[in-house]
C-alpha positions in Angstrom: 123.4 138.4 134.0 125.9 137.2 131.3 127.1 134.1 131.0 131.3 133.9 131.4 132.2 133.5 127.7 129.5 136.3 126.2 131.1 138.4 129.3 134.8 137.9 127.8 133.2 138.8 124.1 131.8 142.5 125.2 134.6 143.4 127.3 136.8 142.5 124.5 134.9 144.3 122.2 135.0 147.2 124.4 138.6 147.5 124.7 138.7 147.2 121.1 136.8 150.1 120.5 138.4 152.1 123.5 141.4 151.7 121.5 140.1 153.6 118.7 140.2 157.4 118.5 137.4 159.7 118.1 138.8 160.9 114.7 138.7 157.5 113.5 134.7 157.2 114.1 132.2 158.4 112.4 130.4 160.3 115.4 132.3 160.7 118.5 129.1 161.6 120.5 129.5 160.8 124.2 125.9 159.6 124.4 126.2 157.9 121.4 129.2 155.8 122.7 127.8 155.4 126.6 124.5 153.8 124.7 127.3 151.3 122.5 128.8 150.3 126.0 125.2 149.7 127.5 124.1 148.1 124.7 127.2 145.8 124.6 127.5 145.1 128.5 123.7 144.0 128.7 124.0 142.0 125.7 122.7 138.4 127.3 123.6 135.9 123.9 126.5 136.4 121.8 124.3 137.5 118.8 123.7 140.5 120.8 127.6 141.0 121.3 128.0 140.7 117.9 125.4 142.5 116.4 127.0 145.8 119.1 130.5 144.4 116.9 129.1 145.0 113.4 127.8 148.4 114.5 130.8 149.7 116.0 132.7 148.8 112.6 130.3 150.5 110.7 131.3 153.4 112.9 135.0 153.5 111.3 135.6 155.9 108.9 136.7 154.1 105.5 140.1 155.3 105.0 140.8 153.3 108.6 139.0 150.1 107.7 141.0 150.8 104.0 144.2 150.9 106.1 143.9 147.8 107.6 142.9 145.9 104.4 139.3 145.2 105.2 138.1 145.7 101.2 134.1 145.2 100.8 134.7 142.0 100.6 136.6 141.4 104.0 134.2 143.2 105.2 130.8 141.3 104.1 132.4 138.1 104.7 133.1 139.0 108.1 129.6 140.7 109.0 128.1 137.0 107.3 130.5 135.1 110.1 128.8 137.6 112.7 125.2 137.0 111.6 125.7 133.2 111.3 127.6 132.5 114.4 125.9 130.5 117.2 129.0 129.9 119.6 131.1 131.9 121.8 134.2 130.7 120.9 133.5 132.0 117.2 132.0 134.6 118.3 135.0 135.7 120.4 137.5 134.8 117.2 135.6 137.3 115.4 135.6 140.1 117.4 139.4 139.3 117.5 139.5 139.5 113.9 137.8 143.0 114.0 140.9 143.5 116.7 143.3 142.3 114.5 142.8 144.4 111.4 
């Protein structure tokens, strides 16, 4: 069971990476992706969303995360947000972030 707000975070997340083409991931295995959705619907603490968040980013080839104007630094400051955050409503402002760029 997830709680309301951790639910909102991994179906967010999962539209957010149903958006994204095969040809902009790194490995478009079917299994590979059916295990990111399990992973990311059974997550019970927003930790667990997030840490299913920073995984699927590192999935994006670099010339789409360059596109989008994520440099390094974007990125590390964003995967430090993840790995700090305690509460939903961050955590669901970062995943929108990751939707946003």
């Amino acid at each position: 069971f997830q709680a309301p707000s951790i639910e909102a975070a991994a179906t967010l997340l999962l539209d957010v990476s149903d958006r994204i083409p095969f040809r902009a991931v790194r490995c478009s295995s079917a299994k590979l992706w059916r295990n990111f959705e399990k992973k990311t619907r059974t997550s019970h603490t927003m930790k667990g969303v997030l840490k299913e968040a920073r995984w699927f980013y590192a999935q994006l080839k670099p010339s789409i995360t360059s596109q989008a104007g994520w440099g390094s630094w974007g990125k590390t400051n964003w995967e430090q947000q993840c790995q700090r955050c305690r509460g939903s409503t961050e955590g669901k402002a970062l995943i929108r972030q990751l939707e946003s760029e």
